[in-house]
C-alpha positions as CSV (number, residue, x, y, z in Angstrom):
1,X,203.1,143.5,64.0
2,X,202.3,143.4,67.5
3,X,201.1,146.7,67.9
4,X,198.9,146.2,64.9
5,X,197.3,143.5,66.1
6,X,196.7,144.7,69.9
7,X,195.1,147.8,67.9
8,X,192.8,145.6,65.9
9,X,191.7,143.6,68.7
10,X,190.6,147.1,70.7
11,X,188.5,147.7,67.8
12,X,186.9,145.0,67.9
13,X,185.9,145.5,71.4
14,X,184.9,148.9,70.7
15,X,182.9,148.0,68.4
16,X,181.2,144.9,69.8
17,X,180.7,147.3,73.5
18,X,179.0,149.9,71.1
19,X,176.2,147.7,69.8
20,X,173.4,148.2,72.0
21,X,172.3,144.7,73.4
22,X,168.9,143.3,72.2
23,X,166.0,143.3,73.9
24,X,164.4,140.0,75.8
25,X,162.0,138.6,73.9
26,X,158.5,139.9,75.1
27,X,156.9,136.9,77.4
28,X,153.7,134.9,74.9
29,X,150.4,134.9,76.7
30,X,147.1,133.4,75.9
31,X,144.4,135.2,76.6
32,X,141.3,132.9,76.8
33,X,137.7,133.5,77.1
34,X,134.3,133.1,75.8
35,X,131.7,131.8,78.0
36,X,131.0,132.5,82.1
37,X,128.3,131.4,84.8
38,X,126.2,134.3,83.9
39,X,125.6,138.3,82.4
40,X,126.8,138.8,86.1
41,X,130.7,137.8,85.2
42,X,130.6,140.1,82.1
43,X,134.0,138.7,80.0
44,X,133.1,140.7,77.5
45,X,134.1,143.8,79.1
46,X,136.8,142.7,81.5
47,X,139.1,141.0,79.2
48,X,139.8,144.1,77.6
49,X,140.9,145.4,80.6
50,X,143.1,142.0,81.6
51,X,144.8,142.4,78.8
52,X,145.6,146.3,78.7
53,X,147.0,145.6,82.5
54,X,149.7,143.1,81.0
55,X,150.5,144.9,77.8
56,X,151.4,148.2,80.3
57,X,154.5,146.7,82.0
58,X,156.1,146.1,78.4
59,X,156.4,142.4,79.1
60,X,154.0,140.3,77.3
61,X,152.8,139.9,74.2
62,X,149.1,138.7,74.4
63,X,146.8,137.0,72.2
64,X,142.9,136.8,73.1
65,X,141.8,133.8,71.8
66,X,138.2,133.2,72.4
67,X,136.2,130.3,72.5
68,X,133.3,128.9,71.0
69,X,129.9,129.6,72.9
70,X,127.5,127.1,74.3
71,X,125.8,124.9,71.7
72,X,128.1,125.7,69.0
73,X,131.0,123.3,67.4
74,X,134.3,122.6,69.3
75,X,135.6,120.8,66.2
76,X,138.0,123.6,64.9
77,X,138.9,125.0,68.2
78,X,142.4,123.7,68.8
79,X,144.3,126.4,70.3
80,X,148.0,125.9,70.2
81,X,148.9,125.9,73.7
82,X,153.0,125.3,73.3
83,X,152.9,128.8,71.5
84,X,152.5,129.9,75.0
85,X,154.7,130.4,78.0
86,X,151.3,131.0,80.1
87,X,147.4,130.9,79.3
88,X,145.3,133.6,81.6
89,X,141.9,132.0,81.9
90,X,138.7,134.4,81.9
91,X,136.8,131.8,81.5
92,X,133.4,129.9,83.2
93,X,132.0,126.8,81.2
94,X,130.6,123.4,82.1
95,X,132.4,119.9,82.2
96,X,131.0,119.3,78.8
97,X,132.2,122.3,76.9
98,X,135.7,121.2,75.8
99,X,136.3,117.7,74.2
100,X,138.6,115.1,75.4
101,X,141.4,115.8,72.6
102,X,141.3,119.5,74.1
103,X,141.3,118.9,77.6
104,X,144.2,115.8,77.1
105,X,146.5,119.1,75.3
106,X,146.0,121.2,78.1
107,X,147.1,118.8,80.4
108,X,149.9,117.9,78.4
109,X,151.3,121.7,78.3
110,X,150.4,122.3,81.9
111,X,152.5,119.2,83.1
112,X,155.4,119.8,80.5
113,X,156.0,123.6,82.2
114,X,153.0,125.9,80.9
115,X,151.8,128.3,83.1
116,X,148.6,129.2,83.9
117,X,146.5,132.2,85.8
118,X,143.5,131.7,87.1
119,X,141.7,134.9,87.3
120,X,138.3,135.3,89.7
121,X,135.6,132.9,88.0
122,X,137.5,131.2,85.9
123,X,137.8,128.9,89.4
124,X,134.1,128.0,89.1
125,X,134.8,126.1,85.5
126,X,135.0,122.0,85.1
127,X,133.9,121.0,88.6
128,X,134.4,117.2,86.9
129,X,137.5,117.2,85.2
130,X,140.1,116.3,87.8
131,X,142.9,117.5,86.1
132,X,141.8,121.2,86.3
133,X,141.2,120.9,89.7
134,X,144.4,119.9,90.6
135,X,145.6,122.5,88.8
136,X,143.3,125.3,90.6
137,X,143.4,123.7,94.2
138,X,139.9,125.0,95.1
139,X,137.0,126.4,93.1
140,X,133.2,126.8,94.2
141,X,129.6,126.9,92.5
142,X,128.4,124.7,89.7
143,X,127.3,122.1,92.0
144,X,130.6,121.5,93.9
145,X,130.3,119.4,96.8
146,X,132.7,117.2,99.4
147,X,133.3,115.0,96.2
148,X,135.4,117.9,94.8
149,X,137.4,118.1,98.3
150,X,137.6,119.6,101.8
151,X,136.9,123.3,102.2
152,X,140.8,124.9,102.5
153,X,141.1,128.1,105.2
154,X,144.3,129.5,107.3
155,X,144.0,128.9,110.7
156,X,146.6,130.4,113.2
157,X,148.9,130.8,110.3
158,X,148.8,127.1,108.7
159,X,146.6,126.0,105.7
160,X,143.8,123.9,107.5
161,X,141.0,121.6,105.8
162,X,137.0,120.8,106.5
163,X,135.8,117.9,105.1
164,X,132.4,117.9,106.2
165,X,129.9,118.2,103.8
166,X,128.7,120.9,101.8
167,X,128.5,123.0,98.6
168,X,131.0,124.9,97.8
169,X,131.4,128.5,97.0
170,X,130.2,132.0,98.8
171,X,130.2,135.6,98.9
172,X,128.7,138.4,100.6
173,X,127.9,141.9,99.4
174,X,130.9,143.7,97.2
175,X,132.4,145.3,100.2
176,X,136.0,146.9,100.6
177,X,138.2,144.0,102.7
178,X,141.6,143.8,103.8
179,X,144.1,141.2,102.5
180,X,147.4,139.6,104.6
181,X,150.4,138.3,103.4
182,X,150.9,134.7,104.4
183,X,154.3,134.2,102.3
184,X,156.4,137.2,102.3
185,X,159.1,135.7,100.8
186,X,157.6,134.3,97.5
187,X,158.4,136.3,94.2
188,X,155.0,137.8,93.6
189,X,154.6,138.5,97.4
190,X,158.0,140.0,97.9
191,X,157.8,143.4,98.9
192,X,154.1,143.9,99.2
193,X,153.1,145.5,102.4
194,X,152.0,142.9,105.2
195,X,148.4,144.0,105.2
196,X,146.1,145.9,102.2
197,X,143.0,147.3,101.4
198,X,140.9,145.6,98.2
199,X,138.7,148.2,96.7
200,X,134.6,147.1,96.5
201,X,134.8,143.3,95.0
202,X,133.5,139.4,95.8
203,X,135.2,138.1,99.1
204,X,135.0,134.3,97.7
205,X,134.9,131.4,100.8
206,X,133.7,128.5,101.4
207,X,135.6,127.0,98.4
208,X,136.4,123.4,98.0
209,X,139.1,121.3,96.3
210,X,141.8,118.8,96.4
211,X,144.4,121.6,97.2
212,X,147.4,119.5,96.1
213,X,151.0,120.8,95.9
214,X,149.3,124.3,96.7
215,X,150.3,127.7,98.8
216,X,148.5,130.3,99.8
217,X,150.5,133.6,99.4
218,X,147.7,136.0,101.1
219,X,144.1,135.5,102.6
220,X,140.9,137.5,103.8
221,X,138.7,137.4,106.6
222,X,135.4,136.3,105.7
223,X,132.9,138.1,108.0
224,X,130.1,136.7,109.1
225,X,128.2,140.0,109.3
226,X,128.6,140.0,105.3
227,X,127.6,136.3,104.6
228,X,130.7,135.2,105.3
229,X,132.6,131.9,106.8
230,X,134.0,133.2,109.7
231,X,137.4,132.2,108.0
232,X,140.5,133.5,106.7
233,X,139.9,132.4,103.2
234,X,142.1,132.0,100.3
235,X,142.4,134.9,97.8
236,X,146.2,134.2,95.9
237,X,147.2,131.1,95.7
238,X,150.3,129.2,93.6
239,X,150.3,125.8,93.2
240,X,152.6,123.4,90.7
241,X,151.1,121.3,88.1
242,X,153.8,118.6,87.1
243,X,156.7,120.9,85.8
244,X,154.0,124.0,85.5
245,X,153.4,126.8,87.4
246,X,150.0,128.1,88.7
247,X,148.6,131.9,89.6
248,X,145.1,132.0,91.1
249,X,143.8,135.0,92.1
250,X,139.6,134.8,93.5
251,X,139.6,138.3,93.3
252,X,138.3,140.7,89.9
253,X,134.9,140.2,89.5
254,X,134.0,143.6,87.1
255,X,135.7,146.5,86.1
256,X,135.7,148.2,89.3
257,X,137.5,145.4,91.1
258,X,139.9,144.9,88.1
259,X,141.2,148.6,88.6
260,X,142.0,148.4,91.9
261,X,145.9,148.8,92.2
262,X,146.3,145.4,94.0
263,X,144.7,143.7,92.1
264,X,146.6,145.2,88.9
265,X,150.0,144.5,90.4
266,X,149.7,141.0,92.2
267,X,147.5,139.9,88.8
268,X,151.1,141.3,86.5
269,X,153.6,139.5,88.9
270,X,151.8,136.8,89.4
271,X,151.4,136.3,85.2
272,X,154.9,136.7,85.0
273,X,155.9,134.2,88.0
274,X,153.8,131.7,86.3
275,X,155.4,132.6,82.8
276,X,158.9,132.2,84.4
277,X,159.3,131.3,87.4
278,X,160.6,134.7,88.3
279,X,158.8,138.7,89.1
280,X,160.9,141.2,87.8
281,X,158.6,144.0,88.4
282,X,159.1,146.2,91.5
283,X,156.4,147.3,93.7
284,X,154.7,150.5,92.8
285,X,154.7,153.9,95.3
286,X,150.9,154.0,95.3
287,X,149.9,150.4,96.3
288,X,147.3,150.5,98.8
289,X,147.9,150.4,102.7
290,X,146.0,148.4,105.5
291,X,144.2,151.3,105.9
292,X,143.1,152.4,102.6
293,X,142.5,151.2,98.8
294,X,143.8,152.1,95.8
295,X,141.7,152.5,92.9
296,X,142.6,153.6,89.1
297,X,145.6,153.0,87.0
298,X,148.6,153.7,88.8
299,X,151.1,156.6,87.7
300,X,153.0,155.6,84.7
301,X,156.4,154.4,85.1
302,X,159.3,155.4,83.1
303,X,159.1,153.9,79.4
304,X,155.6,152.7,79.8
305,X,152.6,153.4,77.4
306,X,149.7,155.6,78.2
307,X,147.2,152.5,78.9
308,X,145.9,151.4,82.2
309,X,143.5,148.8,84.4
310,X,140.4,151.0,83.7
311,X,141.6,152.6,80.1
312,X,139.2,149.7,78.1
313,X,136.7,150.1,75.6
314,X,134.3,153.0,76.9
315,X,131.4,150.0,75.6
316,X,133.1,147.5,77.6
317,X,132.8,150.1,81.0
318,X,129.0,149.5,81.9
319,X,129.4,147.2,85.1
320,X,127.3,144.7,86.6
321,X,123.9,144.7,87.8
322,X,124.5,146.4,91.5
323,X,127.5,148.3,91.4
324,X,126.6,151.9,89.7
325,X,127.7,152.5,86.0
326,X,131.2,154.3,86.2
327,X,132.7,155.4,82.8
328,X,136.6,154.1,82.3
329,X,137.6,157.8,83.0
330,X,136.1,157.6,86.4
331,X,138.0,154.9,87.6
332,X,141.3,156.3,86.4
333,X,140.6,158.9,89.2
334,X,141.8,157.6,92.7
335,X,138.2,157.4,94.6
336,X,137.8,157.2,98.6
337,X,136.6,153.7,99.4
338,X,133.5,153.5,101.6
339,X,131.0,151.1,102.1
340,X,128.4,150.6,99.8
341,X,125.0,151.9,100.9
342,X,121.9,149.1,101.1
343,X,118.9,150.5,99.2
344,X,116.4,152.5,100.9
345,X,113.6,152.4,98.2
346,X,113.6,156.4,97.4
347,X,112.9,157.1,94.1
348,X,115.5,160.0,92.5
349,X,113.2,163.2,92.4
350,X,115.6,164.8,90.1
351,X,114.7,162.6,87.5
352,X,111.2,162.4,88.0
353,X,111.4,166.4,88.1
354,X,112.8,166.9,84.9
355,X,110.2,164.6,83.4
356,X,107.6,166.2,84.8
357,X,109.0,169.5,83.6
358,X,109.4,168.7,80.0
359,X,105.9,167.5,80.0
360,X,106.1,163.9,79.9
361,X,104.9,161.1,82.3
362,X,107.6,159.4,84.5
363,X,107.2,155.5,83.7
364,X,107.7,153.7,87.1
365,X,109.0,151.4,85.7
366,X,111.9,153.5,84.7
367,X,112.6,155.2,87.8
368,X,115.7,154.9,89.5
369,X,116.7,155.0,93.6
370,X,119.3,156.2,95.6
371,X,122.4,154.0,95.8
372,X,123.1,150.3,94.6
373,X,120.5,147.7,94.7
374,X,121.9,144.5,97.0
375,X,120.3,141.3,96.6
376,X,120.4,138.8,99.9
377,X,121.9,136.4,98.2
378,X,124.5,135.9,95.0
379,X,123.9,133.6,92.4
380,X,126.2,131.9,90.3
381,X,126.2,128.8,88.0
382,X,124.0,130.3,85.5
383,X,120.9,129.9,87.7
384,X,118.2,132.0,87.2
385,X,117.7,134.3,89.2
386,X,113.8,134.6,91.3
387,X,112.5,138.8,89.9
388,X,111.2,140.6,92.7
389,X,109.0,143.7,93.4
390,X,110.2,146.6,95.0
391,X,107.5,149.1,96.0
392,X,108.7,151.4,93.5
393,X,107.9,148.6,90.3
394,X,111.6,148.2,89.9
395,X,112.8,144.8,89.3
396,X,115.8,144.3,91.6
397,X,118.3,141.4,90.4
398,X,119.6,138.9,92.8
């Protein structure tokens, strides 16, 4: 009898070590856009790319929800935050857009232990609504001034405020600039190397909030030679919301930027810190050094899918005014990172050539130049921009 039953326990055992154990449920994230400041934050084509960089690691299950444009009914949008373990905002709109009963909900699941992520722009939405800005620490544009907060910069290694007055919100040219750790030992941090190289993107300063219950994990140095502050600024920040956790990252402002390595692996640990509290994801071999960036998807890992930072929509690859059209299969092709070139106002004979050769008459109008065209000044906020003449007849954006 004994022996019987000492055999039928093993057999259990065996049995129960042989199933294979199930795998973790795959972490819920909203996906949220539909509006921004302008055609120069293009969500259109960069959410496809958000979400392809989170559905690569195997971890999350995302849903785009998008909302309703400007002028149209808010009624029937009532998304259902609690689905959610963490919302990624890719999203720009007014204090207006969302009604009271929608902003009280997302309060409500941020406090309760949502997470959010805060992705480039997204930091320029609801200057008003005090909630959200608690929640983001600092944003910029859309008429942000000292009312909002003091300006928030690192300073011989401590967060430091300004409050004297002034708007909020600046950026130079889309250079290359180097980011440094200020929290090595936070989860999404962890591991990174001390200092990196950011591939071509908006160096946001100059922003302005409450900055409540808010660290800054790394910064950049906002040259002045660039229109910058003089400042190391703020570019990944985590602050806590109640029982939630925020993720804000300024950078990602198009497709290029999105596809630079850094940004793809602090933007998937920093989802997943906010989903859980916890980054299980290790740090990739190719991640870019202080001395050069990484651009492109980065070398699949074992058991991940064929799909990348850059591998969107080949219709959702046309970038924004300034930066060169690259096709999604350029950018999956590690690129040497150089300054870009100001315009020189050539026209491209090659073009012009051909026309002439196949017999028809070059409009001006039409004609391109040599390298990216770089305005003085950035607009945000939906402003209008001022069209000027270049010698050539070509409008040049601003």
């Amino acid at each position: 009898m004994i022996r019987h039953s000492v055999c039928t326990v093993l057999v259990v055992a065996v049995a129960i070590a042989s199933v294979s154990p199930r795998a973790a449920a795959p972490i819920r994230v909203m996906l949220l856009d539909g509006e921004s400041g302008g055609t120069y934050h293009n969500w259109k084509a960069t959410t496809p790319v958000l979400k392809k960089q989170l559905d690569q690691t195997g971890l999350f299950q995302v849903d785009v929800v998008t909302a309703p444009p400007a002028g149209a009914s808010f009624n029937a949008f009532k998304p259902d935050f609690t689905k959610y373990q963490a919302v990624v905002l890719n999203y720009d709109a007014p204090d207006d857009r969302w009604p009271a009963d929608l902003k009280t909900a997302f309060e409500r699941y941020m406090s309760g232990g949502g997470g959010l992520v805060i992705v480039h722009a997204a930091d320029n939405a609801f200057p008003g609504w005090k909630a959200f800005n608690d929640l983001i620490g600092v944003g910029g544009w859309r008429d942000r001034t000292e009312v909002a907060g003091p300006y928030w910069f690192v300073k011989d290694g401590k967060l430091t405020s300004d409050t004297s007055a002034g708007r909020a919100g600046s950026h130079g040219r889309r250079d290359p600039f180097r980011l440094t750790v200020t929290d090595p030992n936070h989860p999404i941090t962890k591991g990174l190397p001390a200092v990196w190289m950011h591939q071509g993107d908006e160096l946001y300063a100059a922003l302005r909030g409450p900055g409540r219950n808010m660290t800054v994990l790394a910064t950049a140095h906002s040259d002045p030679s660039n229109n910058g502050s003089g400042r190391d600024e703020p570019q990944l920040i985590v602050l806590s919301y109640g029982k939630g956790r925020v993720f804000h990252t300024t950078m990602g402002h198009d497709v290029s930027a999105l596809s630079s390595v850094d940004f793809v692996v602090t933007f998937q640990r920093g989802t997943e810190w906010a989903a859980t509290g916890a980054v299980t994801q290790p740090v990739p071999s190719d991640f870019p050094t202080a001395d050069n960036a990484a651009a492109g998807r980065r070398p699949r890992q074992s058991g991940e899918s064929r799909v990348g930072a850059a591998a969107g929509d080949r219709d959702a690859a046309v970038l924004s005014a300034g930066t060169g059209a690259r096709r999604p299969a350029d950018l999956l092709r590690p690129v040497r990172v150089l300054p870009r070139p100001r315009h020189d106002g050539r026209r491209d004979r090659s073009r012009s050539h051909a026309r002439a050769a196949r017999g028809g008459r070059c409009a001006r109008r039409q004609d391109r130049v040599d390298g990216p065209q770089w305005p003085r000044r950035q607009r945000h906020a939906g402003v209008q921009p001022q069209r000027r003449r270049h010698g050539s007849g070509r409008r040049l954006h601003s």
